[in-house]
N, C-alpha and C positions, 0 to 999 in steps of 0.2 A: 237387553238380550241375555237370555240366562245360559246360554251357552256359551259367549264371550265372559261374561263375569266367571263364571265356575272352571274357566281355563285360565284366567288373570295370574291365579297363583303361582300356575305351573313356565310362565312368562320368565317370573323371577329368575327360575335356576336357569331357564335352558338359554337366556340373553345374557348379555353382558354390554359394560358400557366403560368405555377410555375416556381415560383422564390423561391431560398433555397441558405443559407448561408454556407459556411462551409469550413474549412480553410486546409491550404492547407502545408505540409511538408515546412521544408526548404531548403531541395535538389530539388528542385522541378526546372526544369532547361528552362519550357520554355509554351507553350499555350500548346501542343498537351500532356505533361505530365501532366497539372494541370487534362486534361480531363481524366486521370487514374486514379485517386486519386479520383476523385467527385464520390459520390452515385449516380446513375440514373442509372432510369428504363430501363432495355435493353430493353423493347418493344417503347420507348419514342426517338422522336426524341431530339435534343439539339441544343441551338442558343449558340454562343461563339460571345464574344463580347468584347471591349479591354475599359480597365478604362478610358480613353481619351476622350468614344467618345462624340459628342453634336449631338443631332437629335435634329430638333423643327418639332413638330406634334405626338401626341399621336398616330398615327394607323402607323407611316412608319414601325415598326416592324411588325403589324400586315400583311403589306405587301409583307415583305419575306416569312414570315411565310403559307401566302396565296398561295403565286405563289410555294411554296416550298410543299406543298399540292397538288395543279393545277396539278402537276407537273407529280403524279402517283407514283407508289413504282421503276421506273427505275432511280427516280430521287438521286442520291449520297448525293449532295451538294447543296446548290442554297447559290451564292454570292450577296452580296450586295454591289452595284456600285451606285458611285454618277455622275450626269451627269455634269462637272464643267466646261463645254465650255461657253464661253460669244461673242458675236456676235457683231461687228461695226456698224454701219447705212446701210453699203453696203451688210449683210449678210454672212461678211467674220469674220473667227475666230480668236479673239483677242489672241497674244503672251502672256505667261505666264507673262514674265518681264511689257505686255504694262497692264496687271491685276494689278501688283503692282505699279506702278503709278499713278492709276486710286484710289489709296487705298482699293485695293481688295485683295484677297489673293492668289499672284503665287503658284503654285508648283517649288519645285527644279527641278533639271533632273533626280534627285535618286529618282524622287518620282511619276516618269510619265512611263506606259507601253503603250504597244501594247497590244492593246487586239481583238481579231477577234470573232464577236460573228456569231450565224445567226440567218437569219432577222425575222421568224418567232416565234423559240423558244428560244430564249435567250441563244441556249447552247454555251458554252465557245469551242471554237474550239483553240485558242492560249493565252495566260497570259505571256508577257514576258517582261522585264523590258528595257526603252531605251538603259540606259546606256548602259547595258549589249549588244544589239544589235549595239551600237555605239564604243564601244571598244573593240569589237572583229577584227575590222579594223583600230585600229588606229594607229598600228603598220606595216602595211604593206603599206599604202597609196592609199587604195581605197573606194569608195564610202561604207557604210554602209547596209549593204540587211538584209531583213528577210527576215527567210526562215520557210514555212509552209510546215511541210512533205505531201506530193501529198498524203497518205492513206487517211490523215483527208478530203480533199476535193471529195475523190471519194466512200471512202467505209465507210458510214454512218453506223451502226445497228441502225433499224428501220428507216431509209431512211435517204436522202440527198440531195445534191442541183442534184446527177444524177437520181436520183427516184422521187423529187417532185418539178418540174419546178416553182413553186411560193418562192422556197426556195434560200436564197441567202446568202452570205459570207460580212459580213459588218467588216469594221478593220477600230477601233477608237483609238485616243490618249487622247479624252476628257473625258474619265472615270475613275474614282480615287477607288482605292479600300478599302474603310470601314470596313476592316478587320473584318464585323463582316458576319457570317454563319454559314446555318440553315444545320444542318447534320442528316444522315440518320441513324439509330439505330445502324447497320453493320457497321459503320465506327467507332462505340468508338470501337467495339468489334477486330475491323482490327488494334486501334493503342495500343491496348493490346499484337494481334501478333507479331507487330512490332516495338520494344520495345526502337528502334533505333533514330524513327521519333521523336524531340522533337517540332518542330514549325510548326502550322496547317497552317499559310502561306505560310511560306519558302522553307518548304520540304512535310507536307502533299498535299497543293492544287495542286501545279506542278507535283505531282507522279499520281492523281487522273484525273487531265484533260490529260497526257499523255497515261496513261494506261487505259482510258476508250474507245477509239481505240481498242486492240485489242480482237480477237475474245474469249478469254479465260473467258469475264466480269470479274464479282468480283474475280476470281479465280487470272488474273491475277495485281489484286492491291496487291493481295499476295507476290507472285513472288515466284520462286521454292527453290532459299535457306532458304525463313521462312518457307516454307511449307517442307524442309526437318524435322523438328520437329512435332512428335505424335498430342503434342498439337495444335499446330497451324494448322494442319487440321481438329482436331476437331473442331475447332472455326470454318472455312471455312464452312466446314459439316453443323453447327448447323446455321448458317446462310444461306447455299442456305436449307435446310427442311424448315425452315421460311417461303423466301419468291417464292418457288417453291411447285407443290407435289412430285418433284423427290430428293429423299434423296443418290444419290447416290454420291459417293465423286469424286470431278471435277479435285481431283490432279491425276497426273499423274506419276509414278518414271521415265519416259523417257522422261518427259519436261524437258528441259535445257535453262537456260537462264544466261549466265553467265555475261551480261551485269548487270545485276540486281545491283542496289546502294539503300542509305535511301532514295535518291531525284530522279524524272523521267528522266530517261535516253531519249533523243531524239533518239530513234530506232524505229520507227513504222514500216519500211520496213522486220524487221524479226517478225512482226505481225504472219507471216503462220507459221512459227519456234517454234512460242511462245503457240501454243493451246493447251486448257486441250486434256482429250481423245475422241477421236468421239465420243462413249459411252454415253455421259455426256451431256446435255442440260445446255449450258453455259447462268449466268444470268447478261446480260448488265446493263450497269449503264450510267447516264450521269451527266454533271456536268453543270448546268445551271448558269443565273445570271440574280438579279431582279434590276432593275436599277431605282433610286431616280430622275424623273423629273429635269429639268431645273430649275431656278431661285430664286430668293433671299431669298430661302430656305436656315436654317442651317441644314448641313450634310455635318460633317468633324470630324475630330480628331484633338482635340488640343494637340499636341504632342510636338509641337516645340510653343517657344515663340512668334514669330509673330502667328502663329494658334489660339494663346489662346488668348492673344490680340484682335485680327480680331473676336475671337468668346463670348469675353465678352465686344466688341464695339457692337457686330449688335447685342445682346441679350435683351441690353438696349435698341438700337434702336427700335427695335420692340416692346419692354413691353411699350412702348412711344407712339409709332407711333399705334399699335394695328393693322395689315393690317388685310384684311380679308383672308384666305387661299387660296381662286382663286388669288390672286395679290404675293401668294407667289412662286407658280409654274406655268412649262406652258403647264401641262397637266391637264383639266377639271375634268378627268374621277378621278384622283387623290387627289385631291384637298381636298376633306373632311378628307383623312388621316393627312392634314397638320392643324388641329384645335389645336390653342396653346396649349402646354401645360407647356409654363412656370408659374412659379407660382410668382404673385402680387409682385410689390415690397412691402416690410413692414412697417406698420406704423411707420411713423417719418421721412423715407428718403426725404429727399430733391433733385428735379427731377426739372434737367434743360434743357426741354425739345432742346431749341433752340442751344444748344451746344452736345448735345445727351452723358449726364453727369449726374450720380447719385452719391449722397453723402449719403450714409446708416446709419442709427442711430436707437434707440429706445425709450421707455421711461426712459429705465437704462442707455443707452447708448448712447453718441452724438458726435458728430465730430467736431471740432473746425477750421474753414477756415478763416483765416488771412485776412487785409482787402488789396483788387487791386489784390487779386489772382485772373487769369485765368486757369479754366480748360476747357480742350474742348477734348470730345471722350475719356472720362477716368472715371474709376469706383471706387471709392473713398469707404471702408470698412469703419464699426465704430471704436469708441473710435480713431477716427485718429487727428493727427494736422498739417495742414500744416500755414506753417508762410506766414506772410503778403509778397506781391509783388512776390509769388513765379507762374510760369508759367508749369501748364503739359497740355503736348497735348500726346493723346494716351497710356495713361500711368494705371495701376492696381492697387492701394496702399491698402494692406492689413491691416487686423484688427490693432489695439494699435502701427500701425508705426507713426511715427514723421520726418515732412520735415521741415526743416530751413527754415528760409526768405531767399529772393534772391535766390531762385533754378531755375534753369531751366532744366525739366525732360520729356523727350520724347521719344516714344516707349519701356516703360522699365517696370519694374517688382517691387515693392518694397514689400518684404515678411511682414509676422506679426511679431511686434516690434521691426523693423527695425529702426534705427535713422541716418538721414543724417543731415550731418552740413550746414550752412548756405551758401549760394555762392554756392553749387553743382551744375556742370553740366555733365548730362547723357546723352547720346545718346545709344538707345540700348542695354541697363544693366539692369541685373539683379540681383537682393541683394536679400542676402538668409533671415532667420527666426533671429532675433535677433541679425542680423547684427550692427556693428554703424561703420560711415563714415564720419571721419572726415571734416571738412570746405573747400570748396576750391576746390574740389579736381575736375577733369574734368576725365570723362570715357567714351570710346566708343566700343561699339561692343565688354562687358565684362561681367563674373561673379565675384560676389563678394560672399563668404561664408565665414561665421565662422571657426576661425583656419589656 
């Protein structure tokens, strides 16, 4: 709708969005539980976000948030997707493994879906994971298929690619999921009902793009054995008066639905099976997704230690280099959301622009670099010391660690107050918080921790 989109921007200024602190159980067993626990507004939507992530650009949140809006009260969810395909000279799409070569950051295979969106409204028609599509046949010996249940492509609510000929079915593997999203008031109050769901990725977002197919709407994210309990149709209740004027209750005691599990069952074809009562003006939902532009934009999760690496090499590079926001994306209309917002390196750091390598200090605090050491693409913390003739490429050294002379350390991690001996060779290791590592010693593709 180009009316909704050309207003999106203006979203930005005129909203605003609270941030509150507040801790959480220690049973507390996963995302979809912490959001039980948290006080918020039942009238208020909620962004769930995971402690990992890196955005660079002050407005990309302001983005889901936008399109999450755009969107109208049918909207459930809206995900946030990064677009992390990279292109050859010839316009063809670069393999995960040729990204890592390149000194980019592959994905695994555990870490790539399918995802089928359509072309006009973002909404998520499929969310499935390769692997899972790739070893569902690997046991038998034949080619790998997805399979898109024919409901989703024929019988749209509020239309579809058979109702609106401009509409079409796009199925990507280059979109990474940011595990962060913007949910709709009725959804904390739904994983109150359902008390089962603990992971708003794992088992909530796959029950919600499942069951927003069929014709029951919100009634059927329910499902008939939560809604066997008094309360739990009250909740249903007190959510369609919300967002309907029909207050009438959309359960049925003659819905059956025995398939019913925590996570979405792939059953669309008993959609007819599954409806509340005639009676009832059922209220659809949909489950959209707002997707993060192309290009050497950060948006990712540093989750894994190549990720965090890869995401505190281009951080520096950028605080260095300074691009302007159109050179970070390669969507114009975007572009102003991507306005840095990392903050200055600190008086004292020592910034080597031509190795894209900072050495952080202060006036209390300094770092001591040995003389004939090479760093190159590594972010060196204060009160640090590394010894003369020692070499990192790629490498993190946290605050008050200590590296021997003669090291050579690459792609690896050294925690705060770490101490490695002299002669170390690392390759891809990671040393925990007050670690020490004797002389000599050679590791690869390893953890070291205390104890």
């Amino acid at each position: 709708d180009d009316d909704a989109s050309s207003s999106s921007s203006s979203f930005l200024y005129q909203k605003s969005m609270t941030i509150r602190v507040q801790s959480l159980s220690s049973d507390c067993k996963g995302s979809a539980d912490a959001l039980r626990q948290v006080t918020i507004d039942p009238r208020s939507h909620a962004v769930v976000m995971p402690g990992d992530l890196v955005l660079e650009g002050g407005g990309v949140l302001g983005l889901l948030a936008d399109a999450h809006r755009c969107g109208g009260g049918a909207v459930a969810a809206t995900v946030l997707l990064s677009d992390v395909g990279e292109v050859d000279e010839k316009g063809v799409l670069i393999k995960e493994s040729a990204k890592q070569k390149k000194g980019g950051l592959g994905r695994d295979e555990e870490e790539m879906e399918y995802i089928a969106l359509s072309s006009k409204t973002h909404r998520i028609i499929l969310k499935q994971s390769k692997i899972d599509v790739d070893e569902a046949d690997e046991y038998v010996g034949t080619t790998p298929k997805l399979f898109i249940p024919k409901l989703r492509l024929t019988q749209w609510p509020g239309g579809g690619p058979s109702s609106r000929n401009d509409e079409s079915l796009t199925l990507r593997t280059d979109l990474s999921d940011l595990h962060v999203y913007a949910l709709a008031p009725w959804i904390l109050q739904l994983l109150r009902a359902r008390t089962t769901i603990t992971s708003v990725q794992k088992e909530l977002l796959p029950l919600l793009i499942s069951r927003q197919w069929r014709e029951g709407g919100i009634a059927s994210a329910f499902g008939s054995r939560c809604l066997k309990k008094p309360s739990n149709r009250q909740i249903l209740d007190s959510i369609l008066s919300s967002l309907s004027s029909s207050t009438t209750s959309c359960y049925d005691e003659s819905f059956s639905d025995p398939a019913m599990t925590t996570t979405a069952e792939e059953d669309d074809g008993r959609l007819a099976s599954s409806s509340p009562r005639a009676d009832c003006a059922a209220v659809p939902f949909r489950i959209n997704a707002r997707i993060v532009p192309r290009g050497s934009r950060l948006a990712l999760r540093a989750c894994t230690i190549p990720s965090y690496l890869y995401a505190c090499r281009e951080v520096v590079h950028h605080l260095l280099q300074r691009p302007a926001p159109a050179q970070l994306v390669d969507s114009s209309s975007d572009a102003d959301a991507f306005k840095s917002c990392f903050a200055p390196f600190p008086k004292g750091a020592k910034l080597m622009t031509k190795f894209n390598t900072v050495v952080l200090g202060g006036e209390t605090t300094t770092s001591v670099v040995g003389d004939k050491v090479t760093l190159k693409s590594s972010t060196v913390g204060p009160n640090v010391t590394i010894g003369s003739k020692s070499k990192l490429n790629n490498v993190v050294v946290m605050e008050g660690a200590v590296v021997g002379e003669h090291c050579t350390l690459q792609n690896s991690v050294i925690g705060s107050g770490a101490v490695i001996g002299e002669g170390v060779s690392f390759n891809d290791v990671q040393v925990g918080f007050g670690v020490t590592v004797a002389g000599g010693v050679k590791l690869k593709g390893e953890s070291v921790a205390r104890g």
